[in-house]
C-alpha atoms as a printed R data frame, in Angstrom:
    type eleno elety resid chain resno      x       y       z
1   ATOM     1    CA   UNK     A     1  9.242 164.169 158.745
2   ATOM     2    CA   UNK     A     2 11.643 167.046 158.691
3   ATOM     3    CA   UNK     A     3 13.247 168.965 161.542
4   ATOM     4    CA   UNK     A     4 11.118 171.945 162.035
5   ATOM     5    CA   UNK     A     5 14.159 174.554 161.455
6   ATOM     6    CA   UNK     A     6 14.604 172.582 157.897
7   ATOM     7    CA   UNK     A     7 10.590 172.579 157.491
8   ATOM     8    CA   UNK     A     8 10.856 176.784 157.932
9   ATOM     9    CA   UNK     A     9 13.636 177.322 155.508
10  ATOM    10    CA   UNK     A    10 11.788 175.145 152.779
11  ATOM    11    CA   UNK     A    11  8.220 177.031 153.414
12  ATOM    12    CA   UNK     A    12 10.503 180.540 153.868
13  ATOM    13    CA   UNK     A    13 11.753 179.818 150.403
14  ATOM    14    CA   UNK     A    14  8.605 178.500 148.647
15  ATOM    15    CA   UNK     A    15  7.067 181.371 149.907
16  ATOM    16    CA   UNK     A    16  9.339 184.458 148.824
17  ATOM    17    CA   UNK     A    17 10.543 182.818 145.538
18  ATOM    18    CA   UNK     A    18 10.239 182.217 142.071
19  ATOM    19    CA   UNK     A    19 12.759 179.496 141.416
20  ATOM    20    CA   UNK     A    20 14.032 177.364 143.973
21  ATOM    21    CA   UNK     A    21 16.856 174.915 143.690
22  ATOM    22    CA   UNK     A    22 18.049 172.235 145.803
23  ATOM    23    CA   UNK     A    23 21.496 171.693 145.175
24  ATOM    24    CA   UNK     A    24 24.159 168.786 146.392
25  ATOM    25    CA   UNK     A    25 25.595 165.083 146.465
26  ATOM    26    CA   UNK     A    26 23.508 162.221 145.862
27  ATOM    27    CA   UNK     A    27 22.711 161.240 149.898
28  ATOM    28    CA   UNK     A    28 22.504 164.675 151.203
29  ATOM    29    CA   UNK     A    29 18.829 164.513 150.723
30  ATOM    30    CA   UNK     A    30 17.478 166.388 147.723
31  ATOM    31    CA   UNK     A    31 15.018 164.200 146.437
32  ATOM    32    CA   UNK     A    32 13.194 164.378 149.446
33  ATOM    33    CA   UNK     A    33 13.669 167.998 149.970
34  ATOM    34    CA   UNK     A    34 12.102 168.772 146.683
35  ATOM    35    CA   UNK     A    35  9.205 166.754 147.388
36  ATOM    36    CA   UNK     A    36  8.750 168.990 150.784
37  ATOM    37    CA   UNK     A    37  9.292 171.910 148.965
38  ATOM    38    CA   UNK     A    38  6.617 171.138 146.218
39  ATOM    39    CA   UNK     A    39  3.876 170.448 148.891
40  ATOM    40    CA   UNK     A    40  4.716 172.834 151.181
41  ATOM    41    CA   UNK     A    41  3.920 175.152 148.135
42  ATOM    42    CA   UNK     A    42  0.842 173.741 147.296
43  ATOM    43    CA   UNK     A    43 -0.301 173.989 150.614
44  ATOM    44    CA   UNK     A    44  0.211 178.042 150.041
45  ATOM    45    CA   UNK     A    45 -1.155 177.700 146.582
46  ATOM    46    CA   UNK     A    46  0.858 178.026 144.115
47  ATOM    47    CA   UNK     A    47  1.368 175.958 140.679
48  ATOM    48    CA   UNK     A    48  4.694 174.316 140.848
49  ATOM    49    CA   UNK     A    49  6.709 173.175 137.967
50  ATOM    50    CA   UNK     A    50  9.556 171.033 138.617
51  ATOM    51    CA   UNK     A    51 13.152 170.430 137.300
52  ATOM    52    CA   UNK     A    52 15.397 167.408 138.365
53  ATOM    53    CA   UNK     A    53 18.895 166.373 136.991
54  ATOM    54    CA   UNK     A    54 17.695 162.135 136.767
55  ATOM    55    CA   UNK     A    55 14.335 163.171 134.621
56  ATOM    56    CA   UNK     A    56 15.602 165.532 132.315
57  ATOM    57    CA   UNK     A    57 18.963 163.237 131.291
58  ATOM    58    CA   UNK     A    58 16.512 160.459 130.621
59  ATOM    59    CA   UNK     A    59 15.565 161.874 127.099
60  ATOM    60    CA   UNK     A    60 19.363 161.705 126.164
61  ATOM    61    CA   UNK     A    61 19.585 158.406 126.952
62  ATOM    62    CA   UNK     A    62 18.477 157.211 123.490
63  ATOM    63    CA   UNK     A    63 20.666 154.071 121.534
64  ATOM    64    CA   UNK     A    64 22.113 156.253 119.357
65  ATOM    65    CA   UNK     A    65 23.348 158.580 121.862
66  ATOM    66    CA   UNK     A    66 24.451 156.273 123.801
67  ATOM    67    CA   UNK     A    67 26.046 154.261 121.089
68  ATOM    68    CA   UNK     A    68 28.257 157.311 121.248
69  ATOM    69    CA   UNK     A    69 28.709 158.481 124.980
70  ATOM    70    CA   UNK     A    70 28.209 155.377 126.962
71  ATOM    71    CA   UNK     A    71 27.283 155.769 130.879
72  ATOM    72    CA   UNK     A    72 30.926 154.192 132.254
73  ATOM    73    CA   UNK     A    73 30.729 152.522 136.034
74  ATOM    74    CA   UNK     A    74 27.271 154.221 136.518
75  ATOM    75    CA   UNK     A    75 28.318 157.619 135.565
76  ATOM    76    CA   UNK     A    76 26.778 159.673 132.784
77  ATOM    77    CA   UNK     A    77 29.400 160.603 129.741
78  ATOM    78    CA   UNK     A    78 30.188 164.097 130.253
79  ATOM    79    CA   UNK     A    79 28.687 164.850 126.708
80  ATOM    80    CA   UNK     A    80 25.413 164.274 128.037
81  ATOM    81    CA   UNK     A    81 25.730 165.937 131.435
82  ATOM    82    CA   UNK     A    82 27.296 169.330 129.355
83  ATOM    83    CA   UNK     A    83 23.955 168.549 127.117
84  ATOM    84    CA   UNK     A    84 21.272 168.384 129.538
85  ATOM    85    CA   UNK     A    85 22.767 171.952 131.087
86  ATOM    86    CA   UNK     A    86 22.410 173.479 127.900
87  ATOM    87    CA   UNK     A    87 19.009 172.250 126.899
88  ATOM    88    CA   UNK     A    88 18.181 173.417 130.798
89  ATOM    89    CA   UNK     A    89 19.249 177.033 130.702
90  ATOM    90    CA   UNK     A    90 16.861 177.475 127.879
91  ATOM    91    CA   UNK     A    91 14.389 175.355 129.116
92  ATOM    92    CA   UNK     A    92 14.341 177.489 132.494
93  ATOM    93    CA   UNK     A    93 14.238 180.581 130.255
94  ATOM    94    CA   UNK     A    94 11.225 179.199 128.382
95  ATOM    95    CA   UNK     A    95  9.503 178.373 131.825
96  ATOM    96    CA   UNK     A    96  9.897 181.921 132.683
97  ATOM    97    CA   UNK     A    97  8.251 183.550 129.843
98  ATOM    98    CA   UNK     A    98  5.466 180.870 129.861
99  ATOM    99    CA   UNK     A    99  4.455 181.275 133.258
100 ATOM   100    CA   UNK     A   100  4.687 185.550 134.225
101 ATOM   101    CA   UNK     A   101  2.242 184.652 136.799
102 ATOM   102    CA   UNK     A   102  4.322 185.147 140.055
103 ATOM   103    CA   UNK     A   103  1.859 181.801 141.626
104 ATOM   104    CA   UNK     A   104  4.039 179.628 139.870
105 ATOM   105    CA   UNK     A   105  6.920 178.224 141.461
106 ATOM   106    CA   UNK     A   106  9.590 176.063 139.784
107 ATOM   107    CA   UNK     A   107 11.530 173.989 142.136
108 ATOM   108    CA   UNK     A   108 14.599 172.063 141.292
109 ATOM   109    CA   UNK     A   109 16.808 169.046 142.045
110 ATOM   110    CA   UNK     A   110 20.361 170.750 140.801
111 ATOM   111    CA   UNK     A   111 23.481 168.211 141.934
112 ATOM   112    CA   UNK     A   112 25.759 170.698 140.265
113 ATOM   113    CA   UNK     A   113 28.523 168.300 141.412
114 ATOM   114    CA   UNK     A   114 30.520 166.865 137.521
115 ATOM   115    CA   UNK     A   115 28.894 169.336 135.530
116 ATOM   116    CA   UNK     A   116 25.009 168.568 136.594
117 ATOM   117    CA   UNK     A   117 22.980 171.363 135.876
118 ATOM   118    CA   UNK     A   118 25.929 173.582 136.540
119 ATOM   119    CA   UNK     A   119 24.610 175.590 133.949
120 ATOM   120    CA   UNK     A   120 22.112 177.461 136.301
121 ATOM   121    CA   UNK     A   121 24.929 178.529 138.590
122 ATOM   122    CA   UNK     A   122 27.463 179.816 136.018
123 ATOM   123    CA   UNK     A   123 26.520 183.318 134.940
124 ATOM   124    CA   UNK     A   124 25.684 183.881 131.686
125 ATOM   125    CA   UNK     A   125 25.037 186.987 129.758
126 ATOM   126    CA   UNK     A   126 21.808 186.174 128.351
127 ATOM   127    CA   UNK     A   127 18.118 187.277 128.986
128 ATOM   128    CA   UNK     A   128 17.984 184.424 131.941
129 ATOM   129    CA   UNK     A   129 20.846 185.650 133.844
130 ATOM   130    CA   UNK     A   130 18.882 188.428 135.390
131 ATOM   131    CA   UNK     A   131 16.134 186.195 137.221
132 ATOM   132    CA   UNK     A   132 19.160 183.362 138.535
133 ATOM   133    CA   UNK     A   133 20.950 186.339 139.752
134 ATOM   134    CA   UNK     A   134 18.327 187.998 141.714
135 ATOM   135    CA   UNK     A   135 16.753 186.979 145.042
136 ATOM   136    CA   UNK     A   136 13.628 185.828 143.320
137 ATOM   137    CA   UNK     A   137 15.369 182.552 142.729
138 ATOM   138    CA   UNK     A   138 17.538 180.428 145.185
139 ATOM   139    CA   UNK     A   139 19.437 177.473 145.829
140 ATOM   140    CA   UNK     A   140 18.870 175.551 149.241
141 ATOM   141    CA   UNK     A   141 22.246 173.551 149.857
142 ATOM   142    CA   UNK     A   142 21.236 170.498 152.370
143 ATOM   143    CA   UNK     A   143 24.071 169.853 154.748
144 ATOM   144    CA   UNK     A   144 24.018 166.744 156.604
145 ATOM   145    CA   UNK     A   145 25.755 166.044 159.879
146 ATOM   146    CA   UNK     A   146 28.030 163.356 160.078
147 ATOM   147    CA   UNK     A   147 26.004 161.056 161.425
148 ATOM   148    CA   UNK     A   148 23.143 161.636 158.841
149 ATOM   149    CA   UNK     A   149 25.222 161.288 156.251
150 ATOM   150    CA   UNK     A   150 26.370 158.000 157.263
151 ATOM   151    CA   UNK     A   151 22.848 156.652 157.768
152 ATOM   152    CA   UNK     A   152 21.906 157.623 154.253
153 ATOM   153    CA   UNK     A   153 24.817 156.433 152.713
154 ATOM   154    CA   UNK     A   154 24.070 152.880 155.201
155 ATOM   155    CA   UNK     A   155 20.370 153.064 153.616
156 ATOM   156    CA   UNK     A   156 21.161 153.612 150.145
157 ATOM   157    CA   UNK     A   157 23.969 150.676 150.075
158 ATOM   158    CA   UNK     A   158 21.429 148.645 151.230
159 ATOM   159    CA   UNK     A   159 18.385 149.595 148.676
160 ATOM   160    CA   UNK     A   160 21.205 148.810 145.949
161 ATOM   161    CA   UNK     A   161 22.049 145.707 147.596
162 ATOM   162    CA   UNK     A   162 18.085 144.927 147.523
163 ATOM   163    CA   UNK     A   163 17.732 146.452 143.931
164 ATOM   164    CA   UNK     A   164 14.839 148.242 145.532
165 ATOM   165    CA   UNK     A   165 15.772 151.629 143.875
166 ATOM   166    CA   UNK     A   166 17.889 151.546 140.815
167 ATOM   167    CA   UNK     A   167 18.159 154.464 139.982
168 ATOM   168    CA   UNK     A   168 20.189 155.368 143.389
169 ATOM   169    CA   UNK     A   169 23.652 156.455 142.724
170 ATOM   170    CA   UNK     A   170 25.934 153.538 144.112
171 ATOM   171    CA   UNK     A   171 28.153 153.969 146.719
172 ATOM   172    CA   UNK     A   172 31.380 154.324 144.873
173 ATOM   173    CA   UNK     A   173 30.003 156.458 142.731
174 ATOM   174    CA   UNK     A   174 29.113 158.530 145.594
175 ATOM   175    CA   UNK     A   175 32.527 158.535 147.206
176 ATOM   176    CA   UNK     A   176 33.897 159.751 143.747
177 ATOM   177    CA   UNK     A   177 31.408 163.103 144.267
178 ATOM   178    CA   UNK     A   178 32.869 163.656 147.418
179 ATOM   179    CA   UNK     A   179 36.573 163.588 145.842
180 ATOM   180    CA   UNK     A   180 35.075 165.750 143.385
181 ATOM   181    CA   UNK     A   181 33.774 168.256 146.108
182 ATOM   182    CA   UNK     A   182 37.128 168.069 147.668
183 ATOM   183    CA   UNK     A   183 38.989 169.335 144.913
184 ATOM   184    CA   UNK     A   184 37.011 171.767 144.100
185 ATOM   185    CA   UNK     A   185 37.314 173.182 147.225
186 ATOM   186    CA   UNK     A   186 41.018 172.935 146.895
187 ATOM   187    CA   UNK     A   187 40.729 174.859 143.217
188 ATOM   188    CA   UNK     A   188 38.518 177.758 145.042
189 ATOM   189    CA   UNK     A   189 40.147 178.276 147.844
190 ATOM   190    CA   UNK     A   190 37.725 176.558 150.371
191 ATOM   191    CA   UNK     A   191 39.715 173.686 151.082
192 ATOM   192    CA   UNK     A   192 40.325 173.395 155.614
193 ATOM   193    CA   UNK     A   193 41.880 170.209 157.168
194 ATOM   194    CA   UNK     A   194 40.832 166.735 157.543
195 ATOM   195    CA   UNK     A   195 41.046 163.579 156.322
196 ATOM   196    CA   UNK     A   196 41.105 163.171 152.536
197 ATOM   197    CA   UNK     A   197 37.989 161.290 151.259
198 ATOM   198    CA   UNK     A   198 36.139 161.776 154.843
199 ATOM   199    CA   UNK     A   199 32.709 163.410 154.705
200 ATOM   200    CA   UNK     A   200 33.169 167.059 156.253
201 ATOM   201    CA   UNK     A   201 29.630 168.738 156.221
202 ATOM   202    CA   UNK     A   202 32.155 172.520 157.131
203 ATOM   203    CA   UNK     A   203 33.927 171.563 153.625
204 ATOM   204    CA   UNK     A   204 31.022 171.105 151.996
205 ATOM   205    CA   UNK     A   205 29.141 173.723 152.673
206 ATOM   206    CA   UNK     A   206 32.187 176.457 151.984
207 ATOM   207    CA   UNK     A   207 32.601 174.336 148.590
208 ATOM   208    CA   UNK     A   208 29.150 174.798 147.592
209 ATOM   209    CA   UNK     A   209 28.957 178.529 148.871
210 ATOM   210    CA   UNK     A   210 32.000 179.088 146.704
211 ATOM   211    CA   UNK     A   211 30.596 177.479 143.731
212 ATOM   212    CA   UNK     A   212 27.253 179.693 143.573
213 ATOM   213    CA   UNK     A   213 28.909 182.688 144.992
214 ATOM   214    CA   UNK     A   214 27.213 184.387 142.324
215 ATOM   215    CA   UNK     A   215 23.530 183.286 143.584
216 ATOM   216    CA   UNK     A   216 21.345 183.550 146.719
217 ATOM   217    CA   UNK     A   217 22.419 180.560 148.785
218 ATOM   218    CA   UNK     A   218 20.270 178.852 151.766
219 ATOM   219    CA   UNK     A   219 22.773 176.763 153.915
220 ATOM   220    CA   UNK     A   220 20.349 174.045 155.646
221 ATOM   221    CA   UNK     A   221 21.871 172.106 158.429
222 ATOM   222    CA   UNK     A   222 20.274 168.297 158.208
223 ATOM   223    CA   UNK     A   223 20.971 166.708 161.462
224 ATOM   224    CA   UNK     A   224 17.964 164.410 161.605
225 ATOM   225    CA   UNK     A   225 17.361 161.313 159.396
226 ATOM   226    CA   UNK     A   226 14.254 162.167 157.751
227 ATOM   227    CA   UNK     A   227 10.997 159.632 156.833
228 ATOM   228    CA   UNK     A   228 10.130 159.993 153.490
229 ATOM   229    CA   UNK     A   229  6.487 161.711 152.816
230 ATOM   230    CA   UNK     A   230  3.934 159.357 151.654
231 ATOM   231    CA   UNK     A   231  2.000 161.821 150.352
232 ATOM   232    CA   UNK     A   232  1.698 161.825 146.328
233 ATOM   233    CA   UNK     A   233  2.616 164.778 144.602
234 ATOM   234    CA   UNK     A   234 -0.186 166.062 142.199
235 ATOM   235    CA   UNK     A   235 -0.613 168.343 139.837
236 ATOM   236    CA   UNK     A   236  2.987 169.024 138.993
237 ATOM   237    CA   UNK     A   237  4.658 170.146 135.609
238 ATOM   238    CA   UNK     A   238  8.564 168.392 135.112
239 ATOM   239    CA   UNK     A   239 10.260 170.177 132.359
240 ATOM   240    CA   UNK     A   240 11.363 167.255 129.989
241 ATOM   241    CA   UNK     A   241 13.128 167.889 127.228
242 ATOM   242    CA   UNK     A   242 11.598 167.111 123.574
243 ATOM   243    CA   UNK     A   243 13.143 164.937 121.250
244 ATOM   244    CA   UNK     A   244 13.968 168.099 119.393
245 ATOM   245    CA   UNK     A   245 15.520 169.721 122.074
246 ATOM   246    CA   UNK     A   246 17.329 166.784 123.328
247 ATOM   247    CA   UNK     A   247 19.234 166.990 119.348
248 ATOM   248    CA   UNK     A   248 19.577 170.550 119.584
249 ATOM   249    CA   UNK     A   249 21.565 170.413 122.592
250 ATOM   250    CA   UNK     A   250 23.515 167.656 121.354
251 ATOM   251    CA   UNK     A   251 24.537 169.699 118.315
252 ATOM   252    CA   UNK     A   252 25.803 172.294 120.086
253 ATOM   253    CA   UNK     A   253 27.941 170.309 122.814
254 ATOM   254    CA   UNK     A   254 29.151 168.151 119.551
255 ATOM   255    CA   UNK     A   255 30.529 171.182 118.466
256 ATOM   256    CA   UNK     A   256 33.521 170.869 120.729
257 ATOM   257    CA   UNK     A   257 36.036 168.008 120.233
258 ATOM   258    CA   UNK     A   258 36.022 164.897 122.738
259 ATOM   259    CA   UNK     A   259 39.435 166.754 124.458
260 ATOM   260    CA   UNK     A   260 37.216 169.934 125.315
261 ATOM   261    CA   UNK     A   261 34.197 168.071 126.366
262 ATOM   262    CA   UNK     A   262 35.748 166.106 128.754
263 ATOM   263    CA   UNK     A   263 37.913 169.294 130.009
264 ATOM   264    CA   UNK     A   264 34.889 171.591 130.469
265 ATOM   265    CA   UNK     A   265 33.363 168.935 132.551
266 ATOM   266    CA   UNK     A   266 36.124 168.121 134.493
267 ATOM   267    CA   UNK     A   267 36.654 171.662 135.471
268 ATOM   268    CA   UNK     A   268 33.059 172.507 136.434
């Protein structure tokens, strides 16, 4: 189970919100986060709807998109990842007007990191922009300690090693988020000393703060390795998008030449 302080921020923020984000690296936690966040809201009632980065890509992942932008060492082709943020920002927008009764919560899994689901941190001027902006939604940035950090990454090598959960990203992979994270913080102005390519949870916690500067942040210390919660989530909504929508957002990233592509998501 969680810690109780993490437990409080999680029920504070299913509580008082209308959109709730969990934001981060792959092994900081989100996954299981989310899942806390979705039953702690049940328990108070509400109808949640959820949004995660790995279920909405999955509809891009068709042959003939990915005859084109090919996942390369386990990473998605920054095509699709510029993609799924556009199909999301409408697809969040949609949610919105679907749902005006304030009992239903949507809770996300947001990595932001590469240009995943960046698109709900970046302001916009558009008819969304008004409910990211405003303290009815948030996003809760799990920090790990040191020590937390390395126990997840120690776990996760190991389900990979044991093929027990594919869809894990690998370690490397994972160290290349973290150089990501550190130059970012370099390009905003967050950047303190360390070592380069050592996990600092006080780097990456200014990098994110700097990076949705423009939204209501939660900062949530994780200094206990959590269990996961057996408990099956029911009667939750994902937002998925249609085949449609998945070649409407395609269109629109296609749009830009392969130079631009790969610049906007390089500079997320």
């Amino acid at each position: 189970d969680l810690d109780q302080h993490l437990r409080d921020t999680i029920r504070s923020a299913v509580t008082e919100r209308r959109c709730v984000f969990v934001a981060g690296l792959p092994g900081s936690g989100k996954s299981l986060i989310v899942k806390h966040a979705a039953l702690a809201a049940a328990e108070l009632g509400r109808t949640i709807h959820t949004l995660q980065w790995d279920v909405a890509r999955l509809p891009f992942d068709t042959p003939g998109i990915l005859a084109r932008y090919p996942e390369i060492a386990g990473v998605t082709h920054a095509a699709i990842r510029l993609a799924v943020g556009r199909w999301a920002r409408g697809a969040v927008l949609r949610w919105h007007r679907a749902h005006p009764d304030p009992r239903h919560l949507l809770v996300g899994e947001t990595p932001l990191v590469g240009e995943r689901l960046m698109e709900l941190a970046r302001p916009r001027n558009d008819e969304l922009e008004p409910l990211l902006a405003s303290d009815a939604t948030c996003f809760v940035v799990p920090v790990p300690s040191r020590e937390v950090r390395r126990a997840i990454e120690d776990a996760r090598a190991s389900d990979m090693a044991d093929a027990r959960d594919p869809k894990s990203a690998p370690p490397d992979v994972v160290r290349s988020h973290w150089g990501d994270i550190e130059r970012v913080a370099v390009a905003l102005g967050a950047a303190r000393p360390g070592v380069p390519g050592e996990y600092d949870p006080d780097l990456y916690a200014a990098a994110y703060r700097r990076l949705l500067r423009q939204r209501h942040v939660v900062i949530a210390p994780v200094t206990e390795v959590a269990r996961a919660d057996a408990r099956p989530l029911s009667g939750v909504t994902a937002l998925v998008p249609t085949s449609d929508e998945v070649a409407t957002a395609m269109r629109e990233v296609e749009r830009s030449s392969p130079e631009e592509i790969a610049r906007t998501a390089a500079e997320w």
